[in-house]
N, C-alpha and C positions, 0 to 999 in steps of 0.2 A: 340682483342682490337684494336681501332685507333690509327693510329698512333698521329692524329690531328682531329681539332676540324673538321676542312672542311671534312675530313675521316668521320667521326660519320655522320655529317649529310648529305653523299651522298650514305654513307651505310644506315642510316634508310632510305631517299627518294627511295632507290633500292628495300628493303625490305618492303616497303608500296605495294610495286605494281600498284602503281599508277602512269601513264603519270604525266612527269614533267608539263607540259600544264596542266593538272585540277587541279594539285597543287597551279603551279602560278596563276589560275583563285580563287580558296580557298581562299590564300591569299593575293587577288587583288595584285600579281605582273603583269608588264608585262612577256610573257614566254619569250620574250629573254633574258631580263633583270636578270631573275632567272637563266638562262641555264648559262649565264657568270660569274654570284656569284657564282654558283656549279663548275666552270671550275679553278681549280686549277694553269694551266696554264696561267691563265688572270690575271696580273696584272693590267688590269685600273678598275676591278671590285673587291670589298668586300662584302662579307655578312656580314652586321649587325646584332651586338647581339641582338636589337628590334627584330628581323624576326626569332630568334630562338622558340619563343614558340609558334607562329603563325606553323607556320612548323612542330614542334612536332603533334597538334594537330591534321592538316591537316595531317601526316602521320602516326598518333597513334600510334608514337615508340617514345620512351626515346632516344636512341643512344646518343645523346649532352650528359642530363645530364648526363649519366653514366658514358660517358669518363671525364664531369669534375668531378664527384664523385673519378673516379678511382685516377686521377692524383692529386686530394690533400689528400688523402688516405682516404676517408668513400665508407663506406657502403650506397645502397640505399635500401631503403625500402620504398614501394609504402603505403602511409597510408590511402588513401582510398582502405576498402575491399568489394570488389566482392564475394559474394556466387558461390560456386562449383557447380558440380554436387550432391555430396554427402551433401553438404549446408555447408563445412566448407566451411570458408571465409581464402581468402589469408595472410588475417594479422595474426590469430591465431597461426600458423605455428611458424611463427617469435616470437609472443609471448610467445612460449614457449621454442623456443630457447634462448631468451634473458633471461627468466627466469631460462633455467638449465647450461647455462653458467655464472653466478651471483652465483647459490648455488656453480656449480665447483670452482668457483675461491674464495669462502669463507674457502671450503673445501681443497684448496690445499693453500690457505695462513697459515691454521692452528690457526691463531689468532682470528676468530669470536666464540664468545661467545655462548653456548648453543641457546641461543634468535633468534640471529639473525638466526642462522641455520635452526632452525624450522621456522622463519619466509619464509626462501627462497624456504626450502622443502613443504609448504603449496602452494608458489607460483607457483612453478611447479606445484604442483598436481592439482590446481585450473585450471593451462592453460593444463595439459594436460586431467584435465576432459573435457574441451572444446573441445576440437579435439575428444576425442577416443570416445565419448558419441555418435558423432553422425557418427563415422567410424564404430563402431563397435557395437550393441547393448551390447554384452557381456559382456561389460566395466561395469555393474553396479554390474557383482559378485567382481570385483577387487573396486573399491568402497565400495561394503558390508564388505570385509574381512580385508579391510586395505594395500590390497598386492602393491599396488604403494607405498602409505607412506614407506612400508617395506621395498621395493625395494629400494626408494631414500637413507633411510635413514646407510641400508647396504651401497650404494656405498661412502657414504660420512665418512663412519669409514674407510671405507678401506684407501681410500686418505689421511686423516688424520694420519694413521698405519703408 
């Protein structure tokens, strides 16, 4: 991680791989003008948080936001999904972890209701029919038989034990 915000964006400009020069041409800076914002050492120069997203884009890395995600404590999560190889998309993933951390945390508070429980174990099973359907053909004898529902619903007695 950066230490600072100037860190993040000379680390992703490093990890673009792209000449400082085509960058500052991207986003109609002058390059010297851009070489002395990037210079840590230069105080008569600032980078403007205006020129932060110009920059991102020009070097198709996050680094900024992530470091200011990190340092007031979230998570990021990219919400436009990209299709894989295999055609899951990037966001499903996460959507199924946010869903079997919600059933975990109903299951180990102990106090949700039968309802809500089945509601959350439906959630999972919903997102992870998404993913495993198209990872795995197989996924549709565990579907036929119930054995996810079963699976979920064992771990959540146990937690509850």
């Amino acid at each position: 991680m950066s230490d600072s915000m100037l860190d993040a964006v000379n680390l992703m400009v490093e990890e673009s791989g792209k000449p400082i020069k085509a960058i500052a041409e991207e986003i109609g800076k002058p390059y010297s003008t851009l070489k002395r914002e990037l210079n840590e050492f230069d105080e008569g120069a600032k980078l403007g948080a205006e020129l932060l997203l110009p920059l991102m884009l020009a070097c198709s890395g996050d680094q900024p936001l992530q470091y200011l995600a990190d340092r007031r404590g979230y998570n990021l999560i990219r919400r436009k999904s990209r299709a894989g190889q295999d055609g899951v998309t990037e966001f499903q993933p996460v959507a199924l972890f946010l869903a079997a951390s919600r059933l975990l945390e109903l299951c180990q508070d102990g106090q949700a209701d039968r309802l809500e429980v089945t509601q959350a174990v439906d959630a999972v099973i919903e997102e992870a029919e998404a993913v495993l359907s198209r990872r795995f053909p197989v996924h549709a004898a565990f579907r036929r038989h119930g054995l996810l529902r079963c699976l979920l619903e064992k771990v959540c007695s146990r937690q509850r034990g």
